[in-house]
Each structure stands twice: as structure tokens, then as C-alpha cells.
N, C-alpha and C positions, 0 to 999 in steps of 0.2 A: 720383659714378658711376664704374664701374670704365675708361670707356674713357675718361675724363679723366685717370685714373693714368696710363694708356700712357705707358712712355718713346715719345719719339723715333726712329723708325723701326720699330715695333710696333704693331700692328694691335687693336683692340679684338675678343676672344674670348669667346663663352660655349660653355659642354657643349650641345648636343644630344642626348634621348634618345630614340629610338623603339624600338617593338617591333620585332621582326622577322619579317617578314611568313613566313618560313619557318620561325624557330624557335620562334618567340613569346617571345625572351630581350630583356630588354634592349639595346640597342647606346647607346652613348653616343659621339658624335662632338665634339672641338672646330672649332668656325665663325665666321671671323672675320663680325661682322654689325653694320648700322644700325640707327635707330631710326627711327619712323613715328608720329610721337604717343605713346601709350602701347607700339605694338605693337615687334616686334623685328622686322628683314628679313634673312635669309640668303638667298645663293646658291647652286644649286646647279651649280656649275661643275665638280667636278672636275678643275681646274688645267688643264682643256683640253681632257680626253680625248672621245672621242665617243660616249660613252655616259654616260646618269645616274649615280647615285652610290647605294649602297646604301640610306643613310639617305633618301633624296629617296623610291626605291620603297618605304622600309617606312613612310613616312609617307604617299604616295599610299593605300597598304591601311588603314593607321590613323590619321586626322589627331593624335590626341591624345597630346599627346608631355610632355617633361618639359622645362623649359630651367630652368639653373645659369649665372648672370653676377654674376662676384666670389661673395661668401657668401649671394647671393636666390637660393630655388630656389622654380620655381614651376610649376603647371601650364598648359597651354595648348593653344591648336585651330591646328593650320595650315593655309593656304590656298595654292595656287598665284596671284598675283597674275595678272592678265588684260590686255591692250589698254591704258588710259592710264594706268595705277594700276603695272601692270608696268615701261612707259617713263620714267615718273617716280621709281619706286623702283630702277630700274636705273641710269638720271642718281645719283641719291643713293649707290649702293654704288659707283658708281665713285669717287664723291670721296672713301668712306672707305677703297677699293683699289681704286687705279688699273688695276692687274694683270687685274683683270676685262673691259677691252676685249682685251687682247691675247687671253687666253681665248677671246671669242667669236671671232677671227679665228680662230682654231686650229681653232676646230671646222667652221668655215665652214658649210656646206647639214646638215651629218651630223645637227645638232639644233639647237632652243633653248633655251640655259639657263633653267632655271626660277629664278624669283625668287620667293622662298618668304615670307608674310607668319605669323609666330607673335604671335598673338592672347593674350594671358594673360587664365586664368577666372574 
């Protein structure tokens, strides 16, 4: 698997693609993300700021998106994780970047990051 290649002090990446909820174009984002069984977990943190992240609302409009990790490209549904499923998958992305608690200090009351679950079809 491609997050096993990681050098050392590299984070495991895949492309993210959703629609856009305004243009109806493509957008493709890289996301450093975990695994969940078969599923894949991103966050949507935007490095702190207090507001969501493009890609987070044009996937709220459209769950069905496209993800690329290493040469597998697949399709898939996303879900905002919920309640224990959230807290647990939020435990798990912090151990694959730590950087995510600092995050939510930053943003403090302003929001909470959403922990995104990508289901593949």
C-alpha cells in the first residue's frame, strides 16, 4: 500500500475529487488520510482555519466523489462520521497526524472539524 512507501516524516496522501457545488467542475484536492476497514478517513480541517473547506461543502451537496491513492482510482460515497464513530476515527487520524489536535485548538467554539468517512462502490 502506498502509505507504507511513506518516507519518514511524510504523511500518507490520496487525490480527492468532488463536484462543485457551484460550478459543477471537477475539483481534485490532495488529503493526507486513514484507513477504517476497507474505508478511507479524511479530515476536514483546513490547517485550522474557522471555516470548512471547499471540498468538504461540495461534497456535503454531492457525496459521490472520486479518490486516487498511489495508481487505484476509485469511486466512492462519503459520509460525515457522527458521535462514537467520529471520536474514534478522530483518535486514529491523529496518530496518522498528530498536527490535527493542534487544529482543533486553533479553531476553538468557531466549529467542528468534520471527519469525513470515503466508502468505496
Amino acid at each position: 500500500m502506498w502509505d507504507k512507501l511513506s518516507a519518514p516524516g511524510t504523511y500518507p496522501c490520496l487525490l480527492l475529487t468532488t463536484t462543485g457545488r457551484k460550478s459543477a467542475e471537477p475539483r481534485t484536492t490532495p488529503l493526507v488520510y486513514g484507513h477504517d476497514g476497507d474505508n478511507y478517513v479524511v479530515i476536514a480541517s483546513q490547517g485550522g482555519r474557522p471555516t470548512h473547506p471547499a471540498w468538504y461543502l461540495n461534497l456535503a451537496a454531492d457525496p459521490s466523489v472520486n479518490v486516487q491513492v498511489a495508481a487505484e482510482k476509485f469511486a466512492a460515497i462519503a459520509h460525515e462520521a457522527e458521535g462514537e464513530q467520529r471520536t474514534r476515527l478522530w483518535q486514529l487520524m491523529c496518530g496518522v497526524y498528530p498536527m490535527m489536535d493542534e487544529y482543533e485548538k486553533r479553531i476553538g467554539d468557531a466549529r467542528v472539524i468534520p471527519v469525513v468517512v470515503l466508502t468505496p462502490k
